[in-house]
C-alpha positions as CSV (number, residue, x, y, z in Angstrom):
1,X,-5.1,10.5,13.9
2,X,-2.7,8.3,11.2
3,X,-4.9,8.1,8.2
4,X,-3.6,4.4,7.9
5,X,-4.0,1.6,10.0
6,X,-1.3,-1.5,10.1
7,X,-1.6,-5.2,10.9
8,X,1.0,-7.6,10.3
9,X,2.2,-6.1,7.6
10,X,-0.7,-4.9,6.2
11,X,-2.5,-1.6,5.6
12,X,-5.9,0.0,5.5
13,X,-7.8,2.9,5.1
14,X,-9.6,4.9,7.2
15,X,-13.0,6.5,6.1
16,X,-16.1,8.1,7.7
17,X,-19.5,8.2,6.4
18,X,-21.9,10.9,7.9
19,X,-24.6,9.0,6.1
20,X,-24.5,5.9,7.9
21,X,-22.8,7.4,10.7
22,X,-20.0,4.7,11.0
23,X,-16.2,4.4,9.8
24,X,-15.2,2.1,7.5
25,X,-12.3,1.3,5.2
26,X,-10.5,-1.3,2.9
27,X,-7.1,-3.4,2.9
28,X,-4.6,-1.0,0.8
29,X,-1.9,-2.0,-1.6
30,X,-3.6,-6.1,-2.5
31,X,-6.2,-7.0,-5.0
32,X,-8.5,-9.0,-2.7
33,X,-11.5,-6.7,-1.6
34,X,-11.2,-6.6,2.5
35,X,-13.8,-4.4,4.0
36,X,-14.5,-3.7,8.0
37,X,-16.1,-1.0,9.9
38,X,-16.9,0.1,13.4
39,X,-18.9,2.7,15.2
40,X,-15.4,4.6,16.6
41,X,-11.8,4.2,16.6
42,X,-11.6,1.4,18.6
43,X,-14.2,-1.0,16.7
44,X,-12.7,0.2,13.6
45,X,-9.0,-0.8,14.6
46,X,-10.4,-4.2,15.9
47,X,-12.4,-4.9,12.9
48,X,-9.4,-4.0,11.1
49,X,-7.1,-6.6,12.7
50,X,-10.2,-9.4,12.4
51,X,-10.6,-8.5,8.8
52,X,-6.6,-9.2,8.4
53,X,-6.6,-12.1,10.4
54,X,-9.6,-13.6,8.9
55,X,-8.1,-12.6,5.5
56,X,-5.0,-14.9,6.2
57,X,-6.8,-17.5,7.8
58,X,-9.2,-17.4,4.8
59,X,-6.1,-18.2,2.2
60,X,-4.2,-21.0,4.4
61,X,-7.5,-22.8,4.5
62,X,-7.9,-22.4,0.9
63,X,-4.1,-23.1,0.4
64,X,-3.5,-20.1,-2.2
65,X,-0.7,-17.7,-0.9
66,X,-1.7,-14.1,1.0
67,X,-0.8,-11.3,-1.4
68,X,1.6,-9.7,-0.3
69,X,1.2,-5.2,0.0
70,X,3.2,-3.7,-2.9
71,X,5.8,-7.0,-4.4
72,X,8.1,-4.8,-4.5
73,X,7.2,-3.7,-8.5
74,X,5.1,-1.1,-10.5
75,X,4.8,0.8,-13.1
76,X,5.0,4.8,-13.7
77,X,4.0,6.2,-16.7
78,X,6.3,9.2,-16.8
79,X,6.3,10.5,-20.7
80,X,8.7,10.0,-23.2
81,X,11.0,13.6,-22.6
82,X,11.4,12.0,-18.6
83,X,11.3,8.9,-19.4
84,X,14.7,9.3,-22.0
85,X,16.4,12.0,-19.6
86,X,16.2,9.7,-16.8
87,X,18.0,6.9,-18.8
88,X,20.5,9.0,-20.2
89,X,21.6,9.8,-17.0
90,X,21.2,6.1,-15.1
91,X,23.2,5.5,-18.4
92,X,26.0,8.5,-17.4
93,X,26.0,7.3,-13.7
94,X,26.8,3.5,-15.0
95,X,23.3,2.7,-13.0
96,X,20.3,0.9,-14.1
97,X,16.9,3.1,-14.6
98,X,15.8,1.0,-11.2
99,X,18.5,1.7,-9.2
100,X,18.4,5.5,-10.3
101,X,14.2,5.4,-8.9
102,X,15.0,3.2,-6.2
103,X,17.9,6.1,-5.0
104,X,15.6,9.1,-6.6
105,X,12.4,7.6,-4.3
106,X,14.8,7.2,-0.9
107,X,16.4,10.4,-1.3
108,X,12.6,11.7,-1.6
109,X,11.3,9.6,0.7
110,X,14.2,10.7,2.9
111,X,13.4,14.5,2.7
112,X,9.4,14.4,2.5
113,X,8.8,10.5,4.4
């Protein structure tokens, strides 16, 4: 089973809860909370597209703009020793420090996707 599921371009978790003997889970990657849960699988993928669509329909009735999952910026906090080697060799490549993690993060991506 894929850990995530996906809905018009967005994502959410998957989670199980012995306790209350359901599945549940959360939009991934936006600020907004977005819960839904089901019983199995198949409630829990339908209440995950509902939640989705309701989310949308929610913000175009409000006016205010869906967030979008993961703009497309972030910020790593990779120490100072990293942080300068990295830039010395963007620097040595005649690269930006974002192009150098945008290439370092396909290549990995590439290799361990």
């Amino acid at each position: 089973m894929n850990n995530l599921l996906q809905h018009r371009g967005y994502y959410g978790s998957i989670e199980a809860s012995t306790e209350d003997n359901c599945l549940f889970g959360k939009l991934l990657f936006i600020r907004a909370l977005v819960n839904y849960e089901g019983e199995t699988v198949a409630e829990l993928q339908a209440a995950f597209r509902e939640a989705v669509n309701d989310y949308l329909a929610t913000c175009q009735e409000q006016g205010q703009e869906p967030e979008v999952p993961c703009k497309g910026s972030f910020n790593v906090r990779i120490g100072h020793d990293l942080h300068l080697a990295a830039s010395v060799a963007a620097n040595r490549h005649r690269m930006s420090l974002n192009d150098l993690t945008r290439q370092a993060l396909s290549e990995y991506l590439q290799h361990h996707g």
